[in-house]
C-alpha positions in Angstrom: 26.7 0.2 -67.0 29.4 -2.5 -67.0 28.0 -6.0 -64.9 30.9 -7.2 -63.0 31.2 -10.7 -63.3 32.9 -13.2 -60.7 36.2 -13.0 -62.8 36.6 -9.3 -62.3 38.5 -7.7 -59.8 38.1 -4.5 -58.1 41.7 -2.9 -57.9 42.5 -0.7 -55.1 43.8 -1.0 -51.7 42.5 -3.9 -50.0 44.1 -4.4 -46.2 41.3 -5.5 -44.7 38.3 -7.0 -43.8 35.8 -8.4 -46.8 32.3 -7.9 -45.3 28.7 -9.4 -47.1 25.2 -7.1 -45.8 22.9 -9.4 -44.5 19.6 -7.4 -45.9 17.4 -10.5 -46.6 18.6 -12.4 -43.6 19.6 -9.5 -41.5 23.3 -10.3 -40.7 26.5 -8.8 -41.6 29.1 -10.9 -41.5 33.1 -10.5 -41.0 35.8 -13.0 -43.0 38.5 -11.1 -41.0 39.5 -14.7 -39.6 38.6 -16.1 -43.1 42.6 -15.6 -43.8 40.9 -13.5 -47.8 42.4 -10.3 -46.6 44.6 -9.0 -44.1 43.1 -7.0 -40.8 41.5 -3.8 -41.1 39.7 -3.0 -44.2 36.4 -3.1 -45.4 33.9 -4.0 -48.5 30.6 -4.2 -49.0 29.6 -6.5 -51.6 26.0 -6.4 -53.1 24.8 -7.7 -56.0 25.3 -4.6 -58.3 28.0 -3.0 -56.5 31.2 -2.7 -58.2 32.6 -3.2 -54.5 33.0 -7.0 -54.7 35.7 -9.6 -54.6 35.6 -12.8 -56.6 37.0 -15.1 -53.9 34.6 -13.7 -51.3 31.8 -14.2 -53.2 32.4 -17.8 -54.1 33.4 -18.5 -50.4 30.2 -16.8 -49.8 28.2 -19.0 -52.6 29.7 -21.8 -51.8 28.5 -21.8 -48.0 25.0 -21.0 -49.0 25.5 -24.1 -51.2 26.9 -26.1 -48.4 23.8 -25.0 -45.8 21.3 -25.7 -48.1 21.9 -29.2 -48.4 23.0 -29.8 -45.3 20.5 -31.6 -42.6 18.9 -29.3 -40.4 18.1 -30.0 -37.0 14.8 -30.1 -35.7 14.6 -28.2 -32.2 10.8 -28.5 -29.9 9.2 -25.1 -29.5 10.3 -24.9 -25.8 13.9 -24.6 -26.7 15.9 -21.7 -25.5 18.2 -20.0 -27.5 20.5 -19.7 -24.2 20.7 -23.2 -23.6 22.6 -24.0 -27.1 26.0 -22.9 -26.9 27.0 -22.1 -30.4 26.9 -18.6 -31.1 25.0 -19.1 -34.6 23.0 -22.2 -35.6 20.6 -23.1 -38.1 17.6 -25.2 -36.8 14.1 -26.4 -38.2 11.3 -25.0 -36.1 7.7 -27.8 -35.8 4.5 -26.6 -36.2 2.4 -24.9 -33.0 5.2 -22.9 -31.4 2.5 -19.6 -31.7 1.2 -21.3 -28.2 1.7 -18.3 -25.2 3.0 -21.2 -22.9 5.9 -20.7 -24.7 7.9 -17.3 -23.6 9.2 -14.7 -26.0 11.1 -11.8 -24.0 11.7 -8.6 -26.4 10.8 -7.3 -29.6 13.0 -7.6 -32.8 16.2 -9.0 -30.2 15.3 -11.7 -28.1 16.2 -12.5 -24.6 18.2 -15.6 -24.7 15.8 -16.9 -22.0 13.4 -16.6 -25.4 12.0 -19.9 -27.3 13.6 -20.1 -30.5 10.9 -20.5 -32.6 8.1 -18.4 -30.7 10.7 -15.8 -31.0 10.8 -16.4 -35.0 6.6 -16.5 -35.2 7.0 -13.0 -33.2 9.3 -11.8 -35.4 7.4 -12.7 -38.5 10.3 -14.8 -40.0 8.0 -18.4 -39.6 4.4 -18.7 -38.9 2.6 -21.2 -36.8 3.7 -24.0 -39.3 7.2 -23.7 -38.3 10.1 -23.9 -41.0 13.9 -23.2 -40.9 15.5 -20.4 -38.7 18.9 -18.8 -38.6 19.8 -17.3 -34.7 22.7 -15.3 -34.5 23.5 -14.7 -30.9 24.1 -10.9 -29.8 25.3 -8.9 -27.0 22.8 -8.4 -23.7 20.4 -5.8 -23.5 19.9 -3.8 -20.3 16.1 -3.8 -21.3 13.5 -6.0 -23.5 10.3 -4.1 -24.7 7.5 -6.7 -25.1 4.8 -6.5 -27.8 2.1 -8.2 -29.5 3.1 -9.3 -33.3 1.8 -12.0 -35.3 -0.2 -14.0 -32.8 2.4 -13.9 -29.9 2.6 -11.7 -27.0 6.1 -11.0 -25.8 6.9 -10.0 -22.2 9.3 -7.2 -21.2 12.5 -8.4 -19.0 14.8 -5.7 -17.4 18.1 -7.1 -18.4 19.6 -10.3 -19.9 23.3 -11.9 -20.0 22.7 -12.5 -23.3 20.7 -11.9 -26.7 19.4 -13.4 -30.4 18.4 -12.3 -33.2 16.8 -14.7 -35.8 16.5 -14.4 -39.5 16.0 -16.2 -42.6 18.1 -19.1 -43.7 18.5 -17.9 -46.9 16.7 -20.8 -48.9 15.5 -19.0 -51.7 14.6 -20.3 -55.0 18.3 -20.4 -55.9 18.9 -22.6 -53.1 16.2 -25.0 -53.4 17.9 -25.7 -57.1 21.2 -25.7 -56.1 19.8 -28.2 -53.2 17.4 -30.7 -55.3 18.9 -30.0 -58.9 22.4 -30.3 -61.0 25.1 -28.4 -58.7 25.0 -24.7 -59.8 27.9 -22.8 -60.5 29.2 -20.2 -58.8 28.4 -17.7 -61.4 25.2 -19.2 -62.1 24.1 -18.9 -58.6 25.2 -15.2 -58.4 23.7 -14.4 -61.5 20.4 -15.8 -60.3 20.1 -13.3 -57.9 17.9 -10.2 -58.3 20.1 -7.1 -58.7 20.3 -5.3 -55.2 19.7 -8.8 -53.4 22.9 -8.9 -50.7 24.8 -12.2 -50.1 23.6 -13.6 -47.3 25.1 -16.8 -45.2 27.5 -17.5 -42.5 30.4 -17.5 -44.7 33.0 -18.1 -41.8 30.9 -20.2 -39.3 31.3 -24.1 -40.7 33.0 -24.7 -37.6 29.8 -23.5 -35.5 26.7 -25.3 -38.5 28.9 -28.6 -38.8 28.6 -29.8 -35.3 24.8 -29.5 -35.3 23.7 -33.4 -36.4 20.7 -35.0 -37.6 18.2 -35.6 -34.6 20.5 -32.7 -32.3 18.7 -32.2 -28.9 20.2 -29.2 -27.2 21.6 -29.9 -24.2 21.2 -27.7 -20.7 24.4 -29.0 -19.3 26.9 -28.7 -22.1 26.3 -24.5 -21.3 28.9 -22.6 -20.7 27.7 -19.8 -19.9 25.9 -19.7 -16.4 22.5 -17.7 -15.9 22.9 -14.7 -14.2 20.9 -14.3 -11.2 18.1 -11.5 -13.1 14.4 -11.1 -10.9 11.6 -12.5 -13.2 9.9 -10.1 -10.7 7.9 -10.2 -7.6 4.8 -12.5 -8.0 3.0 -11.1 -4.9 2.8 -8.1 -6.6 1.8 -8.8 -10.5 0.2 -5.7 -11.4 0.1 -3.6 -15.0 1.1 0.1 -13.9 0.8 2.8 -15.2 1.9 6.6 -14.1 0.5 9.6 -15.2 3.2 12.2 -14.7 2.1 16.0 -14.5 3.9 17.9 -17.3 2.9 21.6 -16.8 4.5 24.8 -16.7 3.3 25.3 -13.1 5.8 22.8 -11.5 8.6 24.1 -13.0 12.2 21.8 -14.7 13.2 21.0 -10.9 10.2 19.2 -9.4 9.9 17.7 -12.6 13.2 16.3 -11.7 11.7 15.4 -7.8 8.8 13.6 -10.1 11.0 11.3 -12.4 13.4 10.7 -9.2 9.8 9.7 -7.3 9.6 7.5 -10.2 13.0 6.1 -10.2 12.7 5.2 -6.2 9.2 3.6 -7.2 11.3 0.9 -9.3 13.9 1.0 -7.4 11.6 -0.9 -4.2 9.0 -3.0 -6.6 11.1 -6.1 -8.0 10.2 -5.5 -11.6 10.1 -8.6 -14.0 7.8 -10.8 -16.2 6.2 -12.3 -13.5 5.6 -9.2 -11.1 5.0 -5.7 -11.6 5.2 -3.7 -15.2 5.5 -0.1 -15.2 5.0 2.3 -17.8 4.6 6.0 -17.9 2.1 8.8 -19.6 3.1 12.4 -19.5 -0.2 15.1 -19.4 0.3 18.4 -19.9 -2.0 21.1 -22.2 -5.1 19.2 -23.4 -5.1 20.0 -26.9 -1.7 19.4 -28.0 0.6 17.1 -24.9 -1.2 14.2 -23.7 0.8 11.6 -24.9 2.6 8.5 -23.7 6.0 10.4 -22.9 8.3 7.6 -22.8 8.2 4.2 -22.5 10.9 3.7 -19.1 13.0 1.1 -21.0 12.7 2.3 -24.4 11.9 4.6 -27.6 8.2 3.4 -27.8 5.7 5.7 -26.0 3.2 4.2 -23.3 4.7 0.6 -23.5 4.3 -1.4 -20.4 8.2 -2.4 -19.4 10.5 -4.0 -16.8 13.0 -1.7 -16.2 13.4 2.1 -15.4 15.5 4.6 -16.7 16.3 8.4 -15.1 16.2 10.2 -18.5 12.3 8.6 -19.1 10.7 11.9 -19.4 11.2 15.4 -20.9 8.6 18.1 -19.3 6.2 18.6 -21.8 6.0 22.0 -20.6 2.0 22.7 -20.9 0.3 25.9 -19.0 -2.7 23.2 -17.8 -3.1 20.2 -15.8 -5.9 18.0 -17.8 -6.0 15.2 -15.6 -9.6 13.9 -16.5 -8.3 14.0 -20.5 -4.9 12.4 -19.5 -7.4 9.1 -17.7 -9.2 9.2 -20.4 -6.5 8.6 -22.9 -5.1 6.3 -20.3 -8.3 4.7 -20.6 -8.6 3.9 -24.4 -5.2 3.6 -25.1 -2.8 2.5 -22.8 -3.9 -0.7 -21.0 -3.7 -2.8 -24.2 -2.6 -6.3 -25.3 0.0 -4.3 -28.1 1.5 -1.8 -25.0 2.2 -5.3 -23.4 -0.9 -5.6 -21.1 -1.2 -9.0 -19.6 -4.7 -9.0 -19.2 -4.5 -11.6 -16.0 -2.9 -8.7 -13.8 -4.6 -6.1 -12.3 -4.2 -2.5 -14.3 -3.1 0.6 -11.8 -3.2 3.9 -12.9 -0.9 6.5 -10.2 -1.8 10.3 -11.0 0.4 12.8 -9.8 -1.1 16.1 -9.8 0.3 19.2 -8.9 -2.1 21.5 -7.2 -5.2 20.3 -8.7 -6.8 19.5 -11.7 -7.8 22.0 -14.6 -10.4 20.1 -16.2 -13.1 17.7 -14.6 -11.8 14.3 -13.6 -15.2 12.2 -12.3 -16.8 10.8 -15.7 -13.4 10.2 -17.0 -12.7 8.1 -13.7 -16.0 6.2 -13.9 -15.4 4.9 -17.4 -11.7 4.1 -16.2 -13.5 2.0 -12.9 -15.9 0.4 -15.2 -13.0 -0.7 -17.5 -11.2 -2.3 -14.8 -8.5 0.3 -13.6 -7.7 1.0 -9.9 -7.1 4.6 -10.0 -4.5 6.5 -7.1 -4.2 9.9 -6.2 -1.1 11.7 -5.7 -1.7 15.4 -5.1 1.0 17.6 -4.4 0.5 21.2 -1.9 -3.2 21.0 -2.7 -5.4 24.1 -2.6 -5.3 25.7 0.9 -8.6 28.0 1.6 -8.1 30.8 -0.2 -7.6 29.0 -3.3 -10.2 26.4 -3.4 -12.6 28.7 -4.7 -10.6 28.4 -7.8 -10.5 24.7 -8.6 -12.8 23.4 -11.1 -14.6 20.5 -9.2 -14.0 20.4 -5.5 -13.4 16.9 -3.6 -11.9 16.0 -7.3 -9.6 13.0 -5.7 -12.8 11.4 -4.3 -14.1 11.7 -7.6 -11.6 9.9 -9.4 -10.3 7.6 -7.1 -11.6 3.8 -7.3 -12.8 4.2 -3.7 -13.0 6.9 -1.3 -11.9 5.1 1.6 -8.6 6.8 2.1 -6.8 3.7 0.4 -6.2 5.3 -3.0 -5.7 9.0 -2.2 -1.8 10.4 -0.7 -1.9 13.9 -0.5 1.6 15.5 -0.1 2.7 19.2 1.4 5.4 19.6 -0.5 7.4 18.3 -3.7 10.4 18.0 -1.3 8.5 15.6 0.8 7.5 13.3 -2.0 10.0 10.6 -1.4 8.1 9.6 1.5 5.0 8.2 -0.3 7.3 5.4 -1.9 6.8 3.0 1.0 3.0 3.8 1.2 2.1 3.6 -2.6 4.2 0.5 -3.2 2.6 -1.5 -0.7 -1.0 -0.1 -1.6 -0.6 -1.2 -5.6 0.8 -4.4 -4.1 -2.2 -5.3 -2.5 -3.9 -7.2 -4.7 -6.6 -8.5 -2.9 -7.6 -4.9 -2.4 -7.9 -3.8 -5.7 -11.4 -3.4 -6.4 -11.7 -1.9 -9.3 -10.0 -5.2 -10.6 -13.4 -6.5 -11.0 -15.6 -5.7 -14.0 -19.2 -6.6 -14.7 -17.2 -8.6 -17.5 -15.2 -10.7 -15.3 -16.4 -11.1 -11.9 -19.5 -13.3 -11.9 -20.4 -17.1 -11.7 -23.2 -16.8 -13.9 -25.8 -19.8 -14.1 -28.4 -20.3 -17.2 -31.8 -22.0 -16.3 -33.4 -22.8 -19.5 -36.7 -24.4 -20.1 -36.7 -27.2 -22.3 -40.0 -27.6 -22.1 -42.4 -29.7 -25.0 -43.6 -26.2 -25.8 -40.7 -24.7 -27.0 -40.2 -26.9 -29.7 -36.3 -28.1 -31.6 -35.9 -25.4 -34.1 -36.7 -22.7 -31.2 -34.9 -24.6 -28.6 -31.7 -23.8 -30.9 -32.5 -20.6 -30.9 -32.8 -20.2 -27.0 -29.4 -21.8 -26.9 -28.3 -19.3 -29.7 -29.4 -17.0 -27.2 -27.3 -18.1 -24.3 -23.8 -18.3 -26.5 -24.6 -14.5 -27.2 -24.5 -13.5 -24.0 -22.1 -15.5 -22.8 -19.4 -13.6 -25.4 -20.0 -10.7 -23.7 -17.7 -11.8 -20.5 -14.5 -12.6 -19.8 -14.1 -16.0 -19.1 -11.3 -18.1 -17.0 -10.9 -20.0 -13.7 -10.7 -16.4 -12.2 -12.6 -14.6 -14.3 -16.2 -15.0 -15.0 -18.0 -18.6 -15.0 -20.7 -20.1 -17.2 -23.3 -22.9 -16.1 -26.4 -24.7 -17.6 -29.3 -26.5 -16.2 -32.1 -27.7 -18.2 -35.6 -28.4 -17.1 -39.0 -29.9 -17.6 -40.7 -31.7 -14.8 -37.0 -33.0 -14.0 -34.0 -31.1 -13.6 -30.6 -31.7 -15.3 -27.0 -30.6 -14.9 -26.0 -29.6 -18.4 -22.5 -28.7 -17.3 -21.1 -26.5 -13.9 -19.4 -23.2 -13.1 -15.9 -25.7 -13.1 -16.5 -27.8 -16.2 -14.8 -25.5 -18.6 -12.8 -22.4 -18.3 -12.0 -20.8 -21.7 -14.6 -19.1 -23.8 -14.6 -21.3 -26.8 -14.9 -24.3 -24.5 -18.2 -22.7 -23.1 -19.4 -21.9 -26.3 -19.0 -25.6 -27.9 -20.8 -27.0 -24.5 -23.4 -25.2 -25.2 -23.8 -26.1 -28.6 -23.9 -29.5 -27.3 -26.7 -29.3 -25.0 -29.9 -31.7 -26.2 -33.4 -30.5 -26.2 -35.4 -32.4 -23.3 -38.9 -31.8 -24.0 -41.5 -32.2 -20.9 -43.4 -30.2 -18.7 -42.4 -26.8 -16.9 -41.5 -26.4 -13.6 -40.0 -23.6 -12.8 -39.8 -23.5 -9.2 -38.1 -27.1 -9.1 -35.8 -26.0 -11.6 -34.5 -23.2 -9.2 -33.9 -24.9 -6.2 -32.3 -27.4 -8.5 -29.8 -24.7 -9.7 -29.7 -23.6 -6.2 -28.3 -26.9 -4.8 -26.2 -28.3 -7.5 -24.7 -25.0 -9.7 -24.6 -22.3 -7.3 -23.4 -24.0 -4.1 -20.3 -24.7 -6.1 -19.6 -20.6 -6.3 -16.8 -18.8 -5.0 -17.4 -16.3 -2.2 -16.0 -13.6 -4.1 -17.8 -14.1 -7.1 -21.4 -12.2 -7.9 -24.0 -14.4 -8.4 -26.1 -14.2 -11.6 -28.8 -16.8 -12.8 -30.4 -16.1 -15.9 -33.6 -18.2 -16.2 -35.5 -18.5 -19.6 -38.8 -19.7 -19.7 -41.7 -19.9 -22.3 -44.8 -20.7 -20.7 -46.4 -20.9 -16.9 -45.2 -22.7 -14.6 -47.0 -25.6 -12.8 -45.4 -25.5 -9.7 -45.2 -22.3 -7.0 -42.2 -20.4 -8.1 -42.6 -17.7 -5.3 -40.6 -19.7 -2.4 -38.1 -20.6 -4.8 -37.5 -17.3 -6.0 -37.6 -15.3 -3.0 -34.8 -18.4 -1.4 -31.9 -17.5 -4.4 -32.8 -13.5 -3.6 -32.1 -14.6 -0.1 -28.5 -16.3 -0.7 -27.7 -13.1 -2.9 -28.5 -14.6 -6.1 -29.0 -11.9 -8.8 -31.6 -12.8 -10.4 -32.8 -12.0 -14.5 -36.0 -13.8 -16.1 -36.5 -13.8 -19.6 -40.1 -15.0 -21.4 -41.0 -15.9 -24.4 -44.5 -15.9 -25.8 -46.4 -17.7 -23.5 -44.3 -16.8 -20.3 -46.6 -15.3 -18.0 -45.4 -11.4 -16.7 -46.4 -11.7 -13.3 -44.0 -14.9 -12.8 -41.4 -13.2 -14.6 -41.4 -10.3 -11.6 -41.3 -12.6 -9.1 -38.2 -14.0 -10.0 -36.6 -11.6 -10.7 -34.3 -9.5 -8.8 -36.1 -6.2 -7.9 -36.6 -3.9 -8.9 -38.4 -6.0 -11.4 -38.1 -3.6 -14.4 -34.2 -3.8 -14.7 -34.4 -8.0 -14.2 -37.0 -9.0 -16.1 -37.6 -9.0 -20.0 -39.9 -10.2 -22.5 -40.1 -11.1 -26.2 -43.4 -12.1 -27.9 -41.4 -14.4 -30.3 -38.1 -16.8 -30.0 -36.5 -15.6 -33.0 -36.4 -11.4 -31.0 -34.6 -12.7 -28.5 -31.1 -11.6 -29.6 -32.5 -8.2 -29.6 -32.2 -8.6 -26.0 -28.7 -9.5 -25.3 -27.7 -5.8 -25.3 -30.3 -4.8 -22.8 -29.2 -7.6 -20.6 -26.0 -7.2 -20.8 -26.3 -3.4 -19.8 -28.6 -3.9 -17.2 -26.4 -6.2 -15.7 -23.0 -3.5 -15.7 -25.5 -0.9 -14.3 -26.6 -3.0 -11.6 -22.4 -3.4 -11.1 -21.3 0.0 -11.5 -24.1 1.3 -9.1 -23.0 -0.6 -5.9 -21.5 1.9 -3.3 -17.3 3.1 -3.9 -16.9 3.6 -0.2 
């Protein structure tokens, strides 16, 4: 087959507009102002098409030449592509811009509102050492779905004036010799191309990459374009919500309607945004074939956590059962996750609607979905009257599933056509925060204090090993200001403040300090060291944190422990005590928390300790997840 080279020509009818695909970089781009053809038609020229024209390609060429050697501004990672007014720039992004203080809103096209070059580690385009970036500015979305790609979170945003898209700047091998060797030639340029490559550049925008200098700071007030007033959402009411929407034959196409409307009002009175609520929505239906995440409310992916609505968000699955314990459970495993756009910081909601009741058992499903963290509501809709209860699968089933059974998380509804009236109710009840227990986790709801004996007896090497000990069960939780807390005292005869519940608040923080803690060596006295933790770690708790102290010990101690001990049961400490060879048993039960035989543990050498992180760890949910739900 004949190679067109730049001298050739393609004959034919040429009124119009001359356009180069943008596959590598993503654009297409229009010459129609270029003044190469007259208005109106159209060409596609790729490298092995016989649709090409000479003079586009070298006005093409030529501008890849040009933005190759020109400078490239260097923009800070907290630059928004909405406050630089041209409506396509190249720019050089630094290293570090993968930090989530910096705000990416959408998935594939940005929010304007969007860092630049967080935007192009999301996309994939640069990674956290930064690099060149082409944004091409786009028309407004009326919705951004967020995501998790390449080490960033993105956020969802209802709407936005304005969008980006970024892409790459085309410097590819042929432009790194056109810009540090002898000046290519057109044809040599073309010809370096692999066959199929498209042309990629802004071949018509010198007037929008010339003004961008050396050293260009972007300026806020040179904007011409004002933000529009858009909610970043209601803060007093940042939740993760999620609804589970009943899809079964038995409600019939027109209260699935009444549903999706309930659903519609339900945005329509929460301010949806970033930095308040974000909905999403599963449909349940048959439980073999149609529990799925049914749409996404502001777009194409299923289950996505989102901030906006839209009417047509469902279609009825159209399923003969209602499996509301399987649709939890998928809820449970699948939806709340950091790649459906769950913030992890907000409390997750999940809002069943159930018609009639349930055709499968909903209480283990629930109890896994409580112990993960999820504050389940009930919405049941004309429930059984008497003659039918006999029918239903597991009587009292709301109770069963709901995170408490103090009224607060059950609605129960006559009819379909009275639905509308629970919008008030439910909104305000998801909004309330402070009462959503099932918030808290055995994972994240503790200020938990380690007493460890640093005794002569325990020796360096095994002192490591204790320590070892501590940083593998201190994985286990979830860690923050607001989450759980880690502190250290060491002992001997004397007590020291290795480092308190505020010292550090991220994991790998904790995890360091610990690795810093030096070996004392000295006597053992346990019962000083636990008034000690008493008065200088545990006063500095919060109120509405549990109280844990883990105390390791390898020998007797040689002072009373039995005062001290029964003082931290008395302030409500929790209590676990862990020995090691020489620890002596009846001590150990003293201290501990009763009953005795789910707080106390022992290990005849140092190095089978880890084998009791996972007891401890489990003994410490079940002690959790067995406190009363009323």
């Amino acid at each position: 087959m004949h190679k067109p080279s730049l001298q050739d020509n393609v004959h034919g009818k040429t009124t119009g507009t001359a356009v180069v695909h943008g596959g590598d970089c993503g654009l297409w781009k229009g010459l129609k102002d270029s003044g190469i053809f007259p208005q109106g038609s159209k060409k596609l020229l790729t490298k092995g098409s016989n649709l090409f024209e000479s003079k586009v390609i070298r006005v093409c060429l030529r501008k890849m030449r040009e933005n190759a050697l020109r400078p490239v501004p260097q923009i800070n990672c907290d630059v928004k592509a909405g406050k630089i007014i041209h409506p396509e720039f190249i720019v050089k992004c630094p290293a570090g811009c993968q930090d989530p203080k910096y705000h990416v809103y959408g998935t594939n096209v940005y929010a304007s509102y969007s860092s630049v070059c967080a935007a192009a580690v999301h996309s994939g385009l640069l990674d956290n050492s930064g690099g060149k970036v082409l944004v091409q500015k786009v028309a407004g979305q009326s919705g951004y779905r967020g995501s998790y790609s390449n080490g960033v979170q993105s956020l969802s945003l209802p709407r936005w004036r304005e969008s980006f898209v970024v892409s790459d700047t085309c410097t590819s091998e042929i432009l790194r010799q056109s810009a540090s060797g002898p000046p290519l030639s057109d044809e040599e340029m073309f010809n370096a191309l692999p066959k199929g490559t498209t042309l990629t550049t802004p071949c018509n925008t010198q007037t929008l990459i010339a003004p961008l200098k050396e050293g260009f700071v972007p300026n806020e007030e040179t904007s011409t374009q004002p933000l529009d007033p858009v909610s970043q959402g209601d803060p007093n009411c940042k939740v993760d919500l999620a609804f589970l929407i009943d899809g079964s034959t038995s409600i019939g196409g027109r209260r699935f309607r009444i549903q999706k409307q309930f659903l519609a009002d339900i945005a329509q009175a929460l301010d949806i945004g970033p930095a308040g609520p974000l909905v999403g929505v599963v449909q349940y239906g048959n439980a073999n074939r149609h529990i799925k995440g049914a749409a996404n409310i502001s777009s194409s992916a299923c289950g996505r956590l989102s901030g906006r609505v839209s009417s047509d968000m469902a279609t009825r699955v159209s399923a003969v059962t209602r499996v509301s314990g399987r649709a939890i459970s998928f809820v449970t495993k699948n939806f709340f996750s950091k790649a459906n756009g769950n913030r992890g910081a907000a409390p997750n909601v999940a809002v069943v609607l159930v018609d009639g009741w349930p055709t499968d058992k909903v209480e283990e499903a629930s109890r896994l979905a409580r112990e993960s963290g999820i504050n389940i509501f009930f919405i049941t809709m004309e429930g059984a009257v008497e003659n039918e209860k006999p029918y239903v699968m597991e009587p009292n089933f709301a109770s069963k599933a709901v995170c408490r059974t103090n009224g607060f998380y059950s609605l129960s509804v006559p009819s379909w056509f009275s639905l509308h009236k629970s919008v008030q109710p439910l909104v305000k009840r998801v909004c309330d925060t402070d009462r959503l227990a099932c918030s808290k986790t055995c994972f994240n709801s503790a200020d938990v204090g380690f007493v460890i004996d640093g005794s002569s007896s325990v020796g360096t090497g095994n002192f490591r090993t204790v320590l070892q000990f501590v940083a593998n069960l201190s994985r286990e939780f979830e860690i923050s200001d607001t989450d759980t807390r880690i502190g250290a005292v060491q002992y001997t005869y004397e007590q020291r403040l290795e480092f308190g519940f505020d010292t550090y608040s991220t994991k790998p923080d904790i995890l360091n300090a610990i690795k810093r803690v030096g070996y004392w060596s000295g006597g053992t006295s346990t019962g000083a060291a636990i008034n000690y933790a008493l008065e200088q770690l545990f006063k500095e708790s919060k109120p509405n944190k549990r109280k844990l102290m883990i105390l390791i010990t390898d020998g007797r101690s040689y002072d009373d422990i039995r005062i001290p001990a029964m003082a931290a049961h008395h302030k409500g400490v929790i209590t676990y005590a862990v020995g090691i060879a020489w620890a002596a048993q009846d001590e150990l039960d003293v201290i501990a928390t009763h009953p005795a035989k789910d707080h106390a543990f022992f290990v005849d050498e140092f190095d089978n300790l880890y084998r009791l992180v996972p007891k401890v760890i489990r003994n410490i949910c079940t002690e959790f997840n067995s406190r009363p739900r009323n």
